[in-house]
N, C-alpha and C positions, 0 to 999 in steps of 0.2 A: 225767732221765726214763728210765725203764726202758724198752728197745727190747723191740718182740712176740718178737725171738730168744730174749729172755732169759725170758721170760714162760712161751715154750713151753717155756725148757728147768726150769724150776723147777717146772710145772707136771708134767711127766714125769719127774721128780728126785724129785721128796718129797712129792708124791700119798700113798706112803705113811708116809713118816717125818711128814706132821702126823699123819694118822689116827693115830698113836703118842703122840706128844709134846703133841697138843694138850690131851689131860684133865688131862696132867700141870702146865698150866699155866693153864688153867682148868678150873671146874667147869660143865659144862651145865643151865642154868638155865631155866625157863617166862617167866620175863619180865625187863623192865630199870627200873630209875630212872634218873633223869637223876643225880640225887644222893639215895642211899638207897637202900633198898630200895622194891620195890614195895606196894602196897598188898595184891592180893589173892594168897595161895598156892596154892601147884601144883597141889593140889588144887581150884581154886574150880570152879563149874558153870555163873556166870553174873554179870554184872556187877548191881550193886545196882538199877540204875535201870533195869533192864528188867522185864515180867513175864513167868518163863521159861514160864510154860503161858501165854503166850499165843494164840490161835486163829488160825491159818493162812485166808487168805480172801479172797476180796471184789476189788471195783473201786474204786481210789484213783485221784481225777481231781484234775488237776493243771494251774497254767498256766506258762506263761513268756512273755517277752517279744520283740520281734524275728523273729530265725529262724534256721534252723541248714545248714548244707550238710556237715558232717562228721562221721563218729564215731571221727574219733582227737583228742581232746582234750590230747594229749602233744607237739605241735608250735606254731609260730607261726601258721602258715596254716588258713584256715579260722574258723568259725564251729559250735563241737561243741556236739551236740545235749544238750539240760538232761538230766540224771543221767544222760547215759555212763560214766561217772567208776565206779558201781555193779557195771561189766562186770567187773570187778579186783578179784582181791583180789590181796594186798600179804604181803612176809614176815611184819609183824606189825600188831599192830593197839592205837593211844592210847586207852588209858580216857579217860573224860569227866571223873571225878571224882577228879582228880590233876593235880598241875604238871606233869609229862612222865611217865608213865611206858609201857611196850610189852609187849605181849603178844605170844604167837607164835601167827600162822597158816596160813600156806604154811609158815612155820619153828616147826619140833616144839621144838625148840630150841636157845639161843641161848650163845655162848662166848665170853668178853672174857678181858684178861686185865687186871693192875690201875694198869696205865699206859693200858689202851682204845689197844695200839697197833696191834689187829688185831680184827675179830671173825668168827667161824664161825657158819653158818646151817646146821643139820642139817634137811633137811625133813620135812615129814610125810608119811609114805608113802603116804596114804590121800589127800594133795593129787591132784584130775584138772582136765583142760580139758573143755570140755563133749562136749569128742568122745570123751572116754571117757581121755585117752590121758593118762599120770605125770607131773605137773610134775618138773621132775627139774634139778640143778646147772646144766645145761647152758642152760638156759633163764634162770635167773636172770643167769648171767654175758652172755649174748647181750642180755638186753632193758639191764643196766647199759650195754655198751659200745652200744647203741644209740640211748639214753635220751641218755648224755654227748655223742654223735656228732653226732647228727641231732634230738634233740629240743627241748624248751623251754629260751632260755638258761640258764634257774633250774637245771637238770640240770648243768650245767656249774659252776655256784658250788657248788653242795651237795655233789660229788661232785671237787670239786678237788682234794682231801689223799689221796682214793685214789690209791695206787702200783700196785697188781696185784690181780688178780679172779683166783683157782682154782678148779678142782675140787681138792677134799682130801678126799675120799671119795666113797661109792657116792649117798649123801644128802644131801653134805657141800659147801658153798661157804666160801670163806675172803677176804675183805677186809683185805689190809695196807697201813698209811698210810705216807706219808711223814712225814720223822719233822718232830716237833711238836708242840704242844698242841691236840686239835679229839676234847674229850674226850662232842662230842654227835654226833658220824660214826656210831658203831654204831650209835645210835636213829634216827639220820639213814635209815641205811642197810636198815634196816628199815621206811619207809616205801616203799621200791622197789616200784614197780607191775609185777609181772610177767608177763610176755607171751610168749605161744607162738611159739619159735623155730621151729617146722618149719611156723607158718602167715606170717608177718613174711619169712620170709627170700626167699621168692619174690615178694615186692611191694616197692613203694616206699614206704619210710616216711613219707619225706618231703613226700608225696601226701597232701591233702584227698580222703577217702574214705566214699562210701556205702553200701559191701560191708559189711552188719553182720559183725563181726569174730568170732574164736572169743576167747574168755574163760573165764575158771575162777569167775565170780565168782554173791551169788546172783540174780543175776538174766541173761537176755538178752532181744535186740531180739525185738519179735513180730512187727510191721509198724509201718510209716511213712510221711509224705508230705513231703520237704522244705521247710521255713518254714509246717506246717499243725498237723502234731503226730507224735510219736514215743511207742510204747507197748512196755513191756518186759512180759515174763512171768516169773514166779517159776521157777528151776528145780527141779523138785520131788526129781531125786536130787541133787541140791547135795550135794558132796562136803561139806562144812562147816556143813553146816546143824544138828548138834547140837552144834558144837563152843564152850566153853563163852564165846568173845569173839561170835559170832553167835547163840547162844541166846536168845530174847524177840528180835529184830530183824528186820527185814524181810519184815513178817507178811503182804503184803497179794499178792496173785496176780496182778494186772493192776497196771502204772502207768502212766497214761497223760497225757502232758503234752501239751497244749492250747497251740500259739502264738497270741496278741492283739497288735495294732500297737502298744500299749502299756499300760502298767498302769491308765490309765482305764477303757478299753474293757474289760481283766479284770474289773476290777471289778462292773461293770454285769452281766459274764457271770455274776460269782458269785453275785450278789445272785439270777438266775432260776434259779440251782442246776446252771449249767454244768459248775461243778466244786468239790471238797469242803472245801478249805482254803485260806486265804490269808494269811500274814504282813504284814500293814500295814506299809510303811514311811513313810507319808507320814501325818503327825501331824495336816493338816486334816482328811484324810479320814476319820480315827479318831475325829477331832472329830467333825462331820459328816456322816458319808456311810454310816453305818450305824445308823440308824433307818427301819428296812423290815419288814415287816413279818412276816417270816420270825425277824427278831432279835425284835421284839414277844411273836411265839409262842412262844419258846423252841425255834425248830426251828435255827436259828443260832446256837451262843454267841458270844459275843466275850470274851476271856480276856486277862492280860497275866500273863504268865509272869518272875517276877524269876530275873536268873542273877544271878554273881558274875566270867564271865568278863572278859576283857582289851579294854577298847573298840578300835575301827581307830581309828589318825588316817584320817578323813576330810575332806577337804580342798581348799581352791581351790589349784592346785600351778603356782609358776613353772616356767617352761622356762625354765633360767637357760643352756642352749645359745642362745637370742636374747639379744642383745646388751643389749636396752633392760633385761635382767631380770641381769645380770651383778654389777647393784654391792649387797650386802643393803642397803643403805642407801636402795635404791629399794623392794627388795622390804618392807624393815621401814613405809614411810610409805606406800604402800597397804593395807598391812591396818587402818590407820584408818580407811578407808572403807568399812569392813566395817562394820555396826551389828547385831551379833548380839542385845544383849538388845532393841532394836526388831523384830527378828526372832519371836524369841522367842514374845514377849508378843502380837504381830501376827499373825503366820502360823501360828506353831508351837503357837497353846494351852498355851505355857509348859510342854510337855511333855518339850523337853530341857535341859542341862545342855551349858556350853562347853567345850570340849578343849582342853586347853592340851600334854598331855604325847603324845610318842611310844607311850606306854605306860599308857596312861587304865588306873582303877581296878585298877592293881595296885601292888605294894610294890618293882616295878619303875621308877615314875615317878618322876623329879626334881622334891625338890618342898622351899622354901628355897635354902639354901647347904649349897653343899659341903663335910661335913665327913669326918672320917674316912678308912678305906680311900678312898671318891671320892674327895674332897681332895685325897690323896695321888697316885693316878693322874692327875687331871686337871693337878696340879704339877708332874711327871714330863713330863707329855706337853708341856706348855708351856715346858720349857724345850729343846725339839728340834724342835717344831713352833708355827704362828701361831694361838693360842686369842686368841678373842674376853675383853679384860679383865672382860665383864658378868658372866662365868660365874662369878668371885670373888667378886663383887660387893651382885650383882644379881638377882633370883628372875623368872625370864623368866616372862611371862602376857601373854595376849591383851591389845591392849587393850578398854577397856572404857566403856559410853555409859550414860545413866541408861535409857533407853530410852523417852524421849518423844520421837524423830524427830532432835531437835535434835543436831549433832554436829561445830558450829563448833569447840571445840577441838580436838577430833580431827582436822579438817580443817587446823587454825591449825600441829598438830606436824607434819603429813605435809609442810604444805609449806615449814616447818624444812629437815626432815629433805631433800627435796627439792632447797632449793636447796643444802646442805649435798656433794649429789651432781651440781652443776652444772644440776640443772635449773630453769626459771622459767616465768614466763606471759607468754605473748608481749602485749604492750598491745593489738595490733591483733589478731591473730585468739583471742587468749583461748585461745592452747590452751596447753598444756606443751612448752614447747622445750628444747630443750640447744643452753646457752647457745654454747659451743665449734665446734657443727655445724650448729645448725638442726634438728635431725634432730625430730619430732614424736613426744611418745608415744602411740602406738595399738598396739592389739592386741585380738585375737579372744579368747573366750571359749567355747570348743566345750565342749556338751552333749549328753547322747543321753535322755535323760529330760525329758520337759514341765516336770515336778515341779516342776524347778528354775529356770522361765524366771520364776515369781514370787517365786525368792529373790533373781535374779541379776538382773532388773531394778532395784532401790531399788540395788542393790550399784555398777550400772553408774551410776544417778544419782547419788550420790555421787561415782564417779572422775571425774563430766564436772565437778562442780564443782570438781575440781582442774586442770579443765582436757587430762584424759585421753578420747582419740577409745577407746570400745569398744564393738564389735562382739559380738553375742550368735550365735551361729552353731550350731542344732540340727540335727543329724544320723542318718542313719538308725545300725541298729548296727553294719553293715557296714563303710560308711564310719570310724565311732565305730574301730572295734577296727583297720580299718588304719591311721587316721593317728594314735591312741593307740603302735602297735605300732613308727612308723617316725619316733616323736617328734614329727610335724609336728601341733605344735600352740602356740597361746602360753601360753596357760591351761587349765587343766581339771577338771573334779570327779571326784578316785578318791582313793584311798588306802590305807593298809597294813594287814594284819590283824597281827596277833603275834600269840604263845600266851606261855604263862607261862615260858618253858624259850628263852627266844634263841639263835638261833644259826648255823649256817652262812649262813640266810637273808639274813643281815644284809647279807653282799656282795652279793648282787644287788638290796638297795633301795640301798645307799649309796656303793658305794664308785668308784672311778676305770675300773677296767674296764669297770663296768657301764654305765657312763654314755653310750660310744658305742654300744653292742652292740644292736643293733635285738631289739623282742618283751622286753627285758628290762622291770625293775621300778623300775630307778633312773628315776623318770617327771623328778624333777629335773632331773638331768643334775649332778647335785651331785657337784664334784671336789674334795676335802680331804684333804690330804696325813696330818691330825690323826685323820681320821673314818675313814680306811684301818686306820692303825695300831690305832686302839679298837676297833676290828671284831676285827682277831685276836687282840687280847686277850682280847677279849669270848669270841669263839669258844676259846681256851686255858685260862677260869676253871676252877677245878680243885673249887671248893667252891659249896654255892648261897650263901652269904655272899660267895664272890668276886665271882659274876656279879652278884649282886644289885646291888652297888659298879659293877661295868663300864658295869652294862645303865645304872645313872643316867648315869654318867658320860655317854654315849652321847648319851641321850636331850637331857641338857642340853648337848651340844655341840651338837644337831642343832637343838635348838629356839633358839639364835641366830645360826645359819646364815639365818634366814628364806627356808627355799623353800618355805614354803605359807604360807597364813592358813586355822588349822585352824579346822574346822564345828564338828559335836557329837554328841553321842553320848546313850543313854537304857538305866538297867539294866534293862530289862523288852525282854520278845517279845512285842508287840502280833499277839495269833494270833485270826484268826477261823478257825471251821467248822463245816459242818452236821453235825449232833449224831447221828452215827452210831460212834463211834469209841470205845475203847476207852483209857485213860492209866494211865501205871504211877504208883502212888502215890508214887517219888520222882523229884525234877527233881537233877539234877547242877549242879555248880556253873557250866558253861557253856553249861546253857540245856537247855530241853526238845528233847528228838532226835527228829523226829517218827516214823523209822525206828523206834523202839520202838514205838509206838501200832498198836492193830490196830483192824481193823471188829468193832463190838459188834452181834452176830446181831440180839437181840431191837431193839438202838438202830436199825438197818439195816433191818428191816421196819418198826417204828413211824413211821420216817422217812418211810419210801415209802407206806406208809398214806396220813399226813397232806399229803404231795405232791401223792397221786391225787385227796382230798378235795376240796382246795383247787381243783383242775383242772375238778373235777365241779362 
């Protein structure tokens, strides 16, 4: 590791030999691909799926869930308030309608060179904080060593292959890696959220805070009440607001999010016109619970919006740090007592589809046998490391029930598999013993959502007839997000999001460090010596055909590791809202951005018209 001696003195050294050297070795570009070129040129004025004259305006009411006590969103501690995240803008900014690719916006632009062993952010001169005052190098380098210092562990995995952070010019910052393959660090590195040094430097970062903060981004806080609601105001001289990655975007004047003790009770709000949109995510209620009479009028649509993006595994996740969850051969014969298509068909309105990959609906997911470049990796890797022999073999999937309740042989393989792992049913108390200690399998099930106390009950009766004691234990979100954040949990419902472009991320869901590290993402606690190594492979692919190879490899090592029994997923955005708004004629491939949409004038009077009517 490079000592700060050495830092400051390279820094003071050749400040300006790069501003010399650097064009010579790359050329400065408006934007990046991951692999390729970008879609749109340096010229462009605005991303397709916005409409760039759209009308500036209006009150967007909004809910969330829980409550909040913070507005730094970039640490473990605390509970940050829904759209802080907004307060920020970032060097560059991912189109929607692309695998990875980066545009510049605090960075004017951007300088690789063709090993990607370093890159340079030139900024934009015309970049301010809302106090008026130059985002400037110095800021970018202070909120990096802050971010890795003191902030989310995910800061620390993304930002681990950087070596040194400079000033190289007047506008100029420079990123050099250690050396290696981690050919998605500059796109990485461009998602940097950066933050005003001359306001940070005299606080503690490390502090849950309610001092709305200075930010450059387009919006800030107006007023607030902690756990009631939080409302931002547009800023109208937004340094960036014609700039062509925010042009059509964040049209609305007022946002005002609304906390409810939970998504029920939202609902009900939204139904008397509490607030103006809401994304369904619970399939009975989409079923059911919207035929009122506001939908009847046409003064409510309800819509489902098809994407093309990359499903989460979402998922019931062992904590294979407990002991009882240690052997996959346990965790593999409980997901038998998962009955998803009686789910399904029951609860769900047959509105989703099973997850079986890391990497749902993309060309990313393992799907068969291993042929080809995978093949070959996963060959490679097995003869150094302990792969499961299925993965040759055998095409992992969920298992599966007819879906009429009944799920005797599922129940007949788990307890196979079961005593297989020393466990049995004790004669006299009918429970699950191991056999060696006595020790009984029991374990809790923590939730933060109701939602799911009706999926996780039939789920729970099922593991009693295995003879499994489980505990269903709902929690507020408080609670939920510390003992999420300090592992203390046995089971639990979350999971991963990916984008189409893998990469650094990958160590902090999977790999060995991450797994003790509190606040992290490795929720498993999953240590493989095999799932280390393919991470920075994964992270080193040099071509999108290579990663495409890695990312399965990956996916199909993970998925017979069994640390979850994955849920499901659905390609559409079940979106309700009252019929004031304004939509750009195209959806991107990963979904409608509601930040495009604006308030439609005459839609926005008719509305309130027929509200007053109704009232009279």
């Amino acid at each position: 590791m490079i000592t700060q001696f050495r830092i400051g003195f390279l820094s003071a050294c050749f400040v300006a030999v790069w501003s010399v050297i650097t064009p010579s070795l790359a050329e400065p570009v408006h934007g990046l691909a991951m692999h390729g070129d970008p879609k749109y040129p340096a010229d462009f004025t605005h991303f397709d799926y916005v409409n760039p004259d759209a009308p500036k305006g209006g009150i967007l009411r909004l809910s969330s869930s829980g409550g909040f006590d913070s507005f730094n969103p970039m640490i473990p501690k605390g509970r940050p308030a829904a759209g802080v995240l907004m307060l920020y803008d970032t060097l560059t900014v991912e189109s929607l309608d692309e695998v990875f690719s980066k545009y510049g916006l605090i960075a004017e632009t951007v300088e690789i060179p063709k090993d990607r062993s370093w890159v340079a952010f030139t900024l934009n001169r015309e970049a301010r904080w809302h106090d008026g005052t130059r985002i400037t190098p110095e800021d970018v380098i202070f909120s990096f060593n802050l971010l890795r210092e003191q902030g989310n562990p995910e800061y620390r995995f993304y930002y681990a292959n950087v070596e040194v952070v400079e000033k190289t010019g007047p506008r100029q910052v420079t990123f050099r890696f250690e050396e290696g393959d981690n050919r998605e660090l500059p796109l990485i590195l461009g998602q940097l959220p950066v933050l005003p040094k001359h306001y940070w430097e005299t606080r503690d970062f490390t502090k849950t805070t309610l001092e709305p903060p200075l930010s450059s981004g387009p919006y800030r806080i107006k007023s607030f009440e902690p756990d009631r609601y939080v409302e931002y105001e547009r800023v109208t001289d937004y340094w960036a607001k014609d700039h062509p990655v925010r042009r059509g975007m964040y049209n609305f004047d007022t946002l005002r999010f609304e906390y409810y003790q939970d998504r029920q009770v939202a609902l009900e709000a939204f139904k008397t016109g509490a607030f103006d949109y809401r994304s369904e995510n619970s399939s009975k209620s989409w079923a059911t619970a919207y035929d009122f009479k506001a939908v009847r009028d046409g003064l409510v649509k309800k819509a489902e919006f098809p994407h093309q993006r990359l499903a989460p595994m979402q998922a019931f996740i062992f904590n294979t740090r407990r002991p009882i969850f240690k052997d996959s051969a346990v965790r593999q014969a409980l997901a038998y007592a998962f009955d998803f298509e009686w789910s399904n068909k029951t609860l769900f309105y047959g509105q989703y589809t099973r997850t079986r990959s890391y990497f749902q609906n993309s060309e990313l997911a393992a799907t068969g046998l291993p042929e080809g470049e995978e093949l070959q990796i996963l060959k490679t890797l097995s003869e150094e490391f302990e792969v499961p022999e299925e993965i040759f073999t055998t095409e992992y999937n969920p298992p599966e029930t007819k879906g009429d309740g009944n799920i005797r042989s599922n129940l007949r393989t788990a307890i196979q598999l079961l005593k297989g792992a020393g466990w049995t049913i004790d004669k006299k108390t009918k429970k699950l013993t191991k056999k060696d200690t006595g020790e009984v399998m029991e374990f809790e099930i923590l939730l933060v959502s109701p939602l799911f106390e009706r999926i996780v009950l039939p789920f729970k009766k099922n593991l009693e007839r295995l003879g499994v004691e489980v505990t269903v234990r709902m929690s507020d979100s408080a609670q939920y997000q510390k003992r999420v954040t300090d592992f203390d949990f046995d089971m639990v419902v979350l999971g991963w999001a990916q984008s189409d472009s893998p990469g650094n991320e990958q160590r902090e869901y999977w790999t060995t460090p991450a797994a003790d590290r509190p606040g992290g993402r490795n929720y498993s606690g999953l240590k493989n010596l095999a799932v280390d190594a393919l991470v920075e492979q994964l992270i080193a692919a040099k071509t999108r055909e290579s990663l495409v190879a890695h990312t399965r490899a990956l996916d199909r090592l993970l998925q017979w590791q069994h640390i979850v029994i994955p849920n499901w997923h659905s390609s559409v955005d079940r979106i309700a809202y009252w019929d004031k708004f304004g939509l750009p004629s195209v959806v991107p491939k990963d979904g409608m951005t509601f930040f495009s949409w604006w308030i439609d004038p005459e839609k926005d009077k008719a509305l309130a018209d027929d509200k007053a009517s109704v009232q009279e």
